[in-house]
ChimeraX commands (.cxc) that place a marker at each C-alpha (Angstrom):
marker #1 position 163.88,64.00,128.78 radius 0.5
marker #1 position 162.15,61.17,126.93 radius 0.5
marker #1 position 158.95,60.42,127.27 radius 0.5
marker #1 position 158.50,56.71,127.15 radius 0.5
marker #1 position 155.61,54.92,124.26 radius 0.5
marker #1 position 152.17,53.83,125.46 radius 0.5
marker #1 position 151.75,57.14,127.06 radius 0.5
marker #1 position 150.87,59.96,124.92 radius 0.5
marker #1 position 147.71,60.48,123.20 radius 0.5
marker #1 position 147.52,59.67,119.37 radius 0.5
marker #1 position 146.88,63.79,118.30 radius 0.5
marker #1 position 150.19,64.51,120.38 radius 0.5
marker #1 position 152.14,62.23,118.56 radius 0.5
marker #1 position 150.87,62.99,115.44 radius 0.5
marker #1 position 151.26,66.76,115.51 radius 0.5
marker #1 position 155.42,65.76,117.02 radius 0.5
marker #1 position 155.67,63.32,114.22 radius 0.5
marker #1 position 154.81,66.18,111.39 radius 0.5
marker #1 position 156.33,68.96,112.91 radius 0.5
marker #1 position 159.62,66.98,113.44 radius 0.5
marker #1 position 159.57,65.71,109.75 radius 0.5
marker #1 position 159.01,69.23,108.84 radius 0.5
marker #1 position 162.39,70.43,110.74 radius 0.5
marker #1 position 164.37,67.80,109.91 radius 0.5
marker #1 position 163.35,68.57,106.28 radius 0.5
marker #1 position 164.33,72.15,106.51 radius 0.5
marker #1 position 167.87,70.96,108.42 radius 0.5
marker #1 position 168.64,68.51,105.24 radius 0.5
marker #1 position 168.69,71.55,102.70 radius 0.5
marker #1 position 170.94,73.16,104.58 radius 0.5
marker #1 position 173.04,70.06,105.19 radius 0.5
marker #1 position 176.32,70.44,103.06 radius 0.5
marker #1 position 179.62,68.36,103.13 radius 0.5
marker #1 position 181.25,71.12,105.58 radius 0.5
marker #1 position 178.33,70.36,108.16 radius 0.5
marker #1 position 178.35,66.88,108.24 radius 0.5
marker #1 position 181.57,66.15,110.91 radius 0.5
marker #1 position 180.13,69.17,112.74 radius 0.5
marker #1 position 176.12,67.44,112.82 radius 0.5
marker #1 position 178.45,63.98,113.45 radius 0.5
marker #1 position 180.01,65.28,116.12 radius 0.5
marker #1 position 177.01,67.12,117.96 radius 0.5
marker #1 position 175.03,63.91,117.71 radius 0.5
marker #1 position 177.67,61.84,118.73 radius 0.5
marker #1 position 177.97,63.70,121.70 radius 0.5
marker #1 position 173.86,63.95,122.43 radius 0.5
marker #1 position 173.93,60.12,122.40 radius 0.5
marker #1 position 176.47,59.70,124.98 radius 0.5
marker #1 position 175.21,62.66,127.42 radius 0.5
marker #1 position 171.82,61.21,127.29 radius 0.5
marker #1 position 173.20,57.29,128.32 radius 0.5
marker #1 position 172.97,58.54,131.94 radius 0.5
marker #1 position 169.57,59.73,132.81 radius 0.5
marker #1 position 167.32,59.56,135.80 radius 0.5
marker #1 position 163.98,58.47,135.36 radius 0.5
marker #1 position 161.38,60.81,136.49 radius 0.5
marker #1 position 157.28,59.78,135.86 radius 0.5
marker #1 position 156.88,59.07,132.55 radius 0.5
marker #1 position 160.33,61.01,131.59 radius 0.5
marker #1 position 163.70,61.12,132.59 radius 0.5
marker #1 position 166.91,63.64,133.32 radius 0.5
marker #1 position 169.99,63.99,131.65 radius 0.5
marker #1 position 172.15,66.15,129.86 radius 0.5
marker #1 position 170.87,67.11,126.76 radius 0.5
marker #1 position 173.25,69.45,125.06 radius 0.5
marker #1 position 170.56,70.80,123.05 radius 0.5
marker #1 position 171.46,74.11,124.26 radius 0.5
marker #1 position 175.69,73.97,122.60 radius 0.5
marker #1 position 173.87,71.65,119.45 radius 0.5
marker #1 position 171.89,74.92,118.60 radius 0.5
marker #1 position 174.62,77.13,118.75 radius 0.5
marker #1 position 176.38,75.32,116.27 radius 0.5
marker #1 position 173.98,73.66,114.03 radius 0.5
marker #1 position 170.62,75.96,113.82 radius 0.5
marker #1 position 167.93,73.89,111.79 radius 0.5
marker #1 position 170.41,70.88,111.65 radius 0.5
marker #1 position 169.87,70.33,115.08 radius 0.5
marker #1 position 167.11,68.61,113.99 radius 0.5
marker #1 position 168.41,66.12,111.67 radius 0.5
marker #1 position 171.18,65.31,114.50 radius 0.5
marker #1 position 169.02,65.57,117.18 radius 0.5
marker #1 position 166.39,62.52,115.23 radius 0.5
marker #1 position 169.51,60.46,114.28 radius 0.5
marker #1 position 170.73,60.23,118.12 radius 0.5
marker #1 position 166.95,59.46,119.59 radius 0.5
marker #1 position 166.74,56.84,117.28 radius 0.5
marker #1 position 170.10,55.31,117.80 radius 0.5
marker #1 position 169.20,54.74,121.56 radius 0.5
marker #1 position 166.32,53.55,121.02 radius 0.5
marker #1 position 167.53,50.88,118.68 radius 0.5
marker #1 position 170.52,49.84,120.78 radius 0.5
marker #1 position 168.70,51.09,124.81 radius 0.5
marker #1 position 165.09,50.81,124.44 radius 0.5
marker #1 position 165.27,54.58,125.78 radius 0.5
marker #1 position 161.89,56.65,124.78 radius 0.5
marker #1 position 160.53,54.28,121.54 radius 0.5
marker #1 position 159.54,54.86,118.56 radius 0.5
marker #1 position 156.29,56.19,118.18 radius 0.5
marker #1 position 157.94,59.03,121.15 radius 0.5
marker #1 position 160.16,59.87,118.36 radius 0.5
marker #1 position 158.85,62.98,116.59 radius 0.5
marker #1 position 157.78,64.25,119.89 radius 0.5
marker #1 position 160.76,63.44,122.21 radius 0.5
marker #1 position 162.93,65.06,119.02 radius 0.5
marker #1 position 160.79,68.36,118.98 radius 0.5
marker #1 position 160.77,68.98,122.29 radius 0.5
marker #1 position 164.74,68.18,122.09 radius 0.5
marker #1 position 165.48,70.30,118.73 radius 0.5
marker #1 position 162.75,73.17,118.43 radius 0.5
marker #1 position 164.35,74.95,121.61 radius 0.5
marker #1 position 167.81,74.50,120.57 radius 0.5
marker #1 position 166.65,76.24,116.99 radius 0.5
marker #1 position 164.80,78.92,119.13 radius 0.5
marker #1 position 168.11,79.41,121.49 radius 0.5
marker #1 position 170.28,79.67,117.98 radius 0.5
marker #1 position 167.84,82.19,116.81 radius 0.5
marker #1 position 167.64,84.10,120.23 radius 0.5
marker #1 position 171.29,84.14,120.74 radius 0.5
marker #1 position 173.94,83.34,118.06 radius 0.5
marker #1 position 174.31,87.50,117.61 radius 0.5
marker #1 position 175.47,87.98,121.45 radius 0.5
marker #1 position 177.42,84.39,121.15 radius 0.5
marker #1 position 179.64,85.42,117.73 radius 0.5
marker #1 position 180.19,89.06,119.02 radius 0.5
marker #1 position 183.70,90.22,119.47 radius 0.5
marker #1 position 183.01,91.06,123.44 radius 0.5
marker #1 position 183.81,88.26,125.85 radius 0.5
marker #1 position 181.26,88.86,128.81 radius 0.5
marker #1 position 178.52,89.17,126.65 radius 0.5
marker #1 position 178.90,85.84,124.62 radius 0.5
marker #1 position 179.68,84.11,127.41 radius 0.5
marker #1 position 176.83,85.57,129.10 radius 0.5
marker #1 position 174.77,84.84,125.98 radius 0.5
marker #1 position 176.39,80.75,125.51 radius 0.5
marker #1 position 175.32,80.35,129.45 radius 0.5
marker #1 position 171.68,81.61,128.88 radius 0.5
marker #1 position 171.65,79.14,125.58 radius 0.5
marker #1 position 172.60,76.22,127.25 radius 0.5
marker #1 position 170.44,77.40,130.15 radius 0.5
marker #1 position 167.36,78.08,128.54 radius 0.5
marker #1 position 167.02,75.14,126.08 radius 0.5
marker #1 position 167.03,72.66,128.83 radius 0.5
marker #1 position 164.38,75.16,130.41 radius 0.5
marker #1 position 162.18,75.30,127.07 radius 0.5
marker #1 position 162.58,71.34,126.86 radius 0.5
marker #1 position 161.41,70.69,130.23 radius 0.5
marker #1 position 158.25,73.12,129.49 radius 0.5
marker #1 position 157.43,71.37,126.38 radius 0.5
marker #1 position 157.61,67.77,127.85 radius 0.5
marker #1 position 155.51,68.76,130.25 radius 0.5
marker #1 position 152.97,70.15,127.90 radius 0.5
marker #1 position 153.31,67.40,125.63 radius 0.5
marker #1 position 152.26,65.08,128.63 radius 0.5
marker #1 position 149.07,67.45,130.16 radius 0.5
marker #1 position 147.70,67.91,126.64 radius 0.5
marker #1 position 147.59,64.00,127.20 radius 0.5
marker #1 position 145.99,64.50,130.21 radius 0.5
marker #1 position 145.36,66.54,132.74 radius 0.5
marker #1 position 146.21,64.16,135.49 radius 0.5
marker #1 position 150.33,64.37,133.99 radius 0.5
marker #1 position 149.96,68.05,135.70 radius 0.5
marker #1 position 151.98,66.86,138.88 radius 0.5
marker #1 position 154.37,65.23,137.01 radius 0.5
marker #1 position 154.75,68.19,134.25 radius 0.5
marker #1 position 155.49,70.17,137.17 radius 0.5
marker #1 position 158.17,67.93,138.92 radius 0.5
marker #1 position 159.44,67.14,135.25 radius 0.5
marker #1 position 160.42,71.07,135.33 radius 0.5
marker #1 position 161.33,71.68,138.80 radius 0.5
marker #1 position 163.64,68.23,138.91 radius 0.5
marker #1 position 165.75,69.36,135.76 radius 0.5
marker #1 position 166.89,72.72,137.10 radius 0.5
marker #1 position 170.50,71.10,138.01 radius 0.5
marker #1 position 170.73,69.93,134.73 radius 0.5
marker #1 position 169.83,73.68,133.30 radius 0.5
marker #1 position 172.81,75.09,135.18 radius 0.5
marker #1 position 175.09,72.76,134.35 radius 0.5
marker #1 position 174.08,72.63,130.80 radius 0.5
marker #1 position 174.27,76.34,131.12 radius 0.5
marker #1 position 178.13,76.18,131.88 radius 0.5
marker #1 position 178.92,73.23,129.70 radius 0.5
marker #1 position 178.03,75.30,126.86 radius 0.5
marker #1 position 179.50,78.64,128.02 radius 0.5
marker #1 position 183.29,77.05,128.40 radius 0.5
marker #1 position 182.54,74.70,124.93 radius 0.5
marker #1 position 181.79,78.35,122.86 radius 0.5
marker #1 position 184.73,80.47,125.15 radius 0.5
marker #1 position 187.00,77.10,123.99 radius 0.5
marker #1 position 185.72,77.66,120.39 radius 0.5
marker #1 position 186.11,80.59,119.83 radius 0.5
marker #1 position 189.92,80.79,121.44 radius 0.5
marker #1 position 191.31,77.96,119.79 radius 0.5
marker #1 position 189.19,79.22,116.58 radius 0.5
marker #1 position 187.89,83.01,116.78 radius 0.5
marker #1 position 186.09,83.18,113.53 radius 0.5
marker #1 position 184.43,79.48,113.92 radius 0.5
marker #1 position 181.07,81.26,114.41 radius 0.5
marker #1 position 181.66,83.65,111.05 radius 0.5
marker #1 position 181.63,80.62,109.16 radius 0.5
marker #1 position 179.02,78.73,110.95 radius 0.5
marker #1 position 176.36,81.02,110.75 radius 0.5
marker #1 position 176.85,82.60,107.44 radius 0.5
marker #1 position 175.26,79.83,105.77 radius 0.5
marker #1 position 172.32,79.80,108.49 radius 0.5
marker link #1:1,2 radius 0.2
marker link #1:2,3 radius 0.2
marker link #1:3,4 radius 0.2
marker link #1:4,5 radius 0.2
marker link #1:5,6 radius 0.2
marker link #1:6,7 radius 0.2
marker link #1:7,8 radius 0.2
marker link #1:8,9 radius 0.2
marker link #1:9,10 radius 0.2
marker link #1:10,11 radius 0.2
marker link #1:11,12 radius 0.2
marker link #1:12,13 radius 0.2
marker link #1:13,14 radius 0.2
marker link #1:14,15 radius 0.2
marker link #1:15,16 radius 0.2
marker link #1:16,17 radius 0.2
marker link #1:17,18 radius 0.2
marker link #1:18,19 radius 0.2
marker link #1:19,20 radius 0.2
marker link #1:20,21 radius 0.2
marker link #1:21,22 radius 0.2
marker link #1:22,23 radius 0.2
marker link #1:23,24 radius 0.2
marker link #1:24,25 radius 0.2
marker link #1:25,26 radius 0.2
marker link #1:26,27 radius 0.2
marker link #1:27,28 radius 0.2
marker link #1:28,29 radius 0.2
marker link #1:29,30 radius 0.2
marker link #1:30,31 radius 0.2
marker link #1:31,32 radius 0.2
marker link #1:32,33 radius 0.2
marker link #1:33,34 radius 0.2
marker link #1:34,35 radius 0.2
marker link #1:35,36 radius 0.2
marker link #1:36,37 radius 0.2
marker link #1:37,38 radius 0.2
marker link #1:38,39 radius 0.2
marker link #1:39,40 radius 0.2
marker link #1:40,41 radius 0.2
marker link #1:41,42 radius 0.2
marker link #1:42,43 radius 0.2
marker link #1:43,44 radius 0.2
marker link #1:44,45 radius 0.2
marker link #1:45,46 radius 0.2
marker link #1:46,47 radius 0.2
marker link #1:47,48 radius 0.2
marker link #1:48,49 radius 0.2
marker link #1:49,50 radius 0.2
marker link #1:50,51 radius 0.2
marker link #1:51,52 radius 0.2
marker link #1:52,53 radius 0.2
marker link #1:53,54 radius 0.2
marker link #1:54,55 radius 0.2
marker link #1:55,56 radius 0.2
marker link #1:56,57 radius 0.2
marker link #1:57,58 radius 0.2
marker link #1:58,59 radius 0.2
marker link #1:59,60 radius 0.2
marker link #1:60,61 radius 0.2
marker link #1:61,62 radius 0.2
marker link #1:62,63 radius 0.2
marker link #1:63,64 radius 0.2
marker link #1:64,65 radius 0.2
marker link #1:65,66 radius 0.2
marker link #1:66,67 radius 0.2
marker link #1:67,68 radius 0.2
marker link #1:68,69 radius 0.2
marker link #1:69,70 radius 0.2
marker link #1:70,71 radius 0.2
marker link #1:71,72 radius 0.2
marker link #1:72,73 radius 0.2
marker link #1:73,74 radius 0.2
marker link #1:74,75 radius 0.2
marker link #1:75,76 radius 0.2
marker link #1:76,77 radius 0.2
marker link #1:77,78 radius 0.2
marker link #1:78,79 radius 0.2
marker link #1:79,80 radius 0.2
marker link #1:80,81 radius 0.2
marker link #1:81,82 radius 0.2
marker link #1:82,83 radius 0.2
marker link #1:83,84 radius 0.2
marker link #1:84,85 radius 0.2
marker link #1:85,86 radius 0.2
marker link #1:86,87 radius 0.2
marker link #1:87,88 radius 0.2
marker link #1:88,89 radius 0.2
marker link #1:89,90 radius 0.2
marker link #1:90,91 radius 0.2
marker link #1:91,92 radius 0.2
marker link #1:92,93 radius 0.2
marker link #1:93,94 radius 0.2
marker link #1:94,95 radius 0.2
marker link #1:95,96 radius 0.2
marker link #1:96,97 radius 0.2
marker link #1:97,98 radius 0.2
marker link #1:98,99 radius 0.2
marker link #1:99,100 radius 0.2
marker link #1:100,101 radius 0.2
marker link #1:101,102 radius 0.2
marker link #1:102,103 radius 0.2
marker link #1:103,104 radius 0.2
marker link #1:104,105 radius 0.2
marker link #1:105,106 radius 0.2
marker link #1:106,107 radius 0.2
marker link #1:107,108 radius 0.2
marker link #1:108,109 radius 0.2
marker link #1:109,110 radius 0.2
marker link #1:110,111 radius 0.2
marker link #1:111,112 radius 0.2
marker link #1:112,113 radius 0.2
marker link #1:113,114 radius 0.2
marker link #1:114,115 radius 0.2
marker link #1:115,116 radius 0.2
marker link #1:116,117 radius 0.2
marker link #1:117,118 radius 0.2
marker link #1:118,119 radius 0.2
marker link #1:119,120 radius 0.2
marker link #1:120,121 radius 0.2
marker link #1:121,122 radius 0.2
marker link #1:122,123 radius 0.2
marker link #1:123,124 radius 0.2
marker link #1:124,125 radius 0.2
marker link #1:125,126 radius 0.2
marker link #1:126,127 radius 0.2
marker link #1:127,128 radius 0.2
marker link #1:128,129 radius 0.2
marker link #1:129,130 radius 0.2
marker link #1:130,131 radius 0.2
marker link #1:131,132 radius 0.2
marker link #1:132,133 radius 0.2
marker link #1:133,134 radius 0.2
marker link #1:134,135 radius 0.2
marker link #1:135,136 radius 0.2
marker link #1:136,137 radius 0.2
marker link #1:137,138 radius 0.2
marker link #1:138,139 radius 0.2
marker link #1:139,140 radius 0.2
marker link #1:140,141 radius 0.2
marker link #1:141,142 radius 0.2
marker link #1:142,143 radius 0.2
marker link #1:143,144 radius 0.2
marker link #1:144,145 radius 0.2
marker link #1:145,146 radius 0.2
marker link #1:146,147 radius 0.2
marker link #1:147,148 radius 0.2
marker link #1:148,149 radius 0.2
marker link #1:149,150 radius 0.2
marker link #1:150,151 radius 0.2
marker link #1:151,152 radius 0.2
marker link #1:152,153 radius 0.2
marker link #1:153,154 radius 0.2
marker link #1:154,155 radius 0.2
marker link #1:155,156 radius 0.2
marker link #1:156,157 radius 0.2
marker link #1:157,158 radius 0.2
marker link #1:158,159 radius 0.2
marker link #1:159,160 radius 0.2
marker link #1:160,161 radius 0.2
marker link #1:161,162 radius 0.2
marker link #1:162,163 radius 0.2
marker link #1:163,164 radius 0.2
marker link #1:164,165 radius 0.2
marker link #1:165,166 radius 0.2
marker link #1:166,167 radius 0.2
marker link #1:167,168 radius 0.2
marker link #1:168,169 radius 0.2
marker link #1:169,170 radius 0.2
marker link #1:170,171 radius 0.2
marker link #1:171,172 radius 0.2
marker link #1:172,173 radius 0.2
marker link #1:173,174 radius 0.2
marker link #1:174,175 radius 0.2
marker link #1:175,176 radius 0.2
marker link #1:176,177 radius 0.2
marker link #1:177,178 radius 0.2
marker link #1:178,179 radius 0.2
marker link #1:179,180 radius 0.2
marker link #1:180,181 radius 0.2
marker link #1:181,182 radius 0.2
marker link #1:182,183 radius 0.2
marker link #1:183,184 radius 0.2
marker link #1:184,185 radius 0.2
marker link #1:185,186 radius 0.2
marker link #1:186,187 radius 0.2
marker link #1:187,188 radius 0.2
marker link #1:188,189 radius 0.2
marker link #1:189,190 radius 0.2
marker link #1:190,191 radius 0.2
marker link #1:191,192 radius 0.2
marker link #1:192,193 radius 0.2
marker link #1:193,194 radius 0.2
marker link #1:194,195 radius 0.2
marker link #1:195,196 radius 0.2
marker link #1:196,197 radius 0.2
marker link #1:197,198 radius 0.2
marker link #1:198,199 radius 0.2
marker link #1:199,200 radius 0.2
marker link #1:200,201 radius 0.2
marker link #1:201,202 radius 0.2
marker link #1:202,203 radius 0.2
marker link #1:203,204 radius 0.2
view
């Protein structure tokens, strides 16, 4: 889902730029020495997921994992979210640099929203309902990313309205798969580890 540099107007990526330095601000308090192999991990793991992608307009599709970072990382999803975007594109040239801020708030603010939304239904002791809840997660993040790239490109222009539209319609595979990834990552989690989510979330 990144949008590539030389498109976006200069008021879009200033108001990504400030409200990604603001996040990412937030996620650093909270960073301790417990979180960082779990932010490591995540990022690790959005960096890879992302390698594959299908180019789509001025975007592209791929897995994001935003959905299964904000389950376990809340506001540090921003933070890891940043440090994988600008890995590739140091090392792949994928979205740029000036994309950054926006590409990483359209990435990070749903996967914050999705923690918010759901991490009461995802820690809860009954089985259908947090795997119902880690489905709609994964699900929905992809779905709130895809609405915010698109809006990111049509308050560039209205003449991106076509391709905001196919950006959406083109990454509904990649919301149920995302959807499922992150339903059998948290049922994984939480039977190799029940009380993982206790101790994740009691510091969020």
């Amino acid at each position: 889902m990144h949008i590539t540099e030389g498109i976006l107007t200069g008021p879009v990526l200033l108001a990504g730029a400030a409200f990604t330095v603001a996040g990412t601000a937030i996620g650093l308090k909270k960073l301790d020495y417990d979180s960082i192999p779990r932010v490591a991990i995540l990022s690790a793991g959005f960096f890879v997921a992302a390698l594959i992608h299908v180019p789509v307009g001025p975007a592209s599709v791929h897995l994001v994992l935003n959905g299964l970072m904000g389950i376990m990382l809340g506001w540090l999803a921003f933070p890891a979210i940043l440090i994988g975007l600008l890995l590739q594109a140091i090392l792949f040239q994928f979205g740029g640099f000036t994309t950054l801020g926006v590409n990483t708030l359209n990435m990070a603010l749903p996967a914050l929203l999705c923690h918010m939304i759901f991490k009461r239904w995802v820690k809860g002791p009954n089985a259908l309902t947090s795997s119902a809840a880690s489905f709609m997660c994964g699900f929905m993040a992809v779905f709130l990313s895809s609405i915010m790239v698109g809006l990111s490109l049509y308050f560039t222009g209205q003449q991106f309205l076509i391709v905001s539209k196919l950006i959406v319609l083109s990454n509904m595979p990649i919301m149920l798969i995302e959807g499922i990834v992150t339903l059998f990552c948290v049922r994984f989690l939480k039977k190799v580890k029940p009380d993982i989510f206790e101790a994740i979330y009691e510091n969020q």
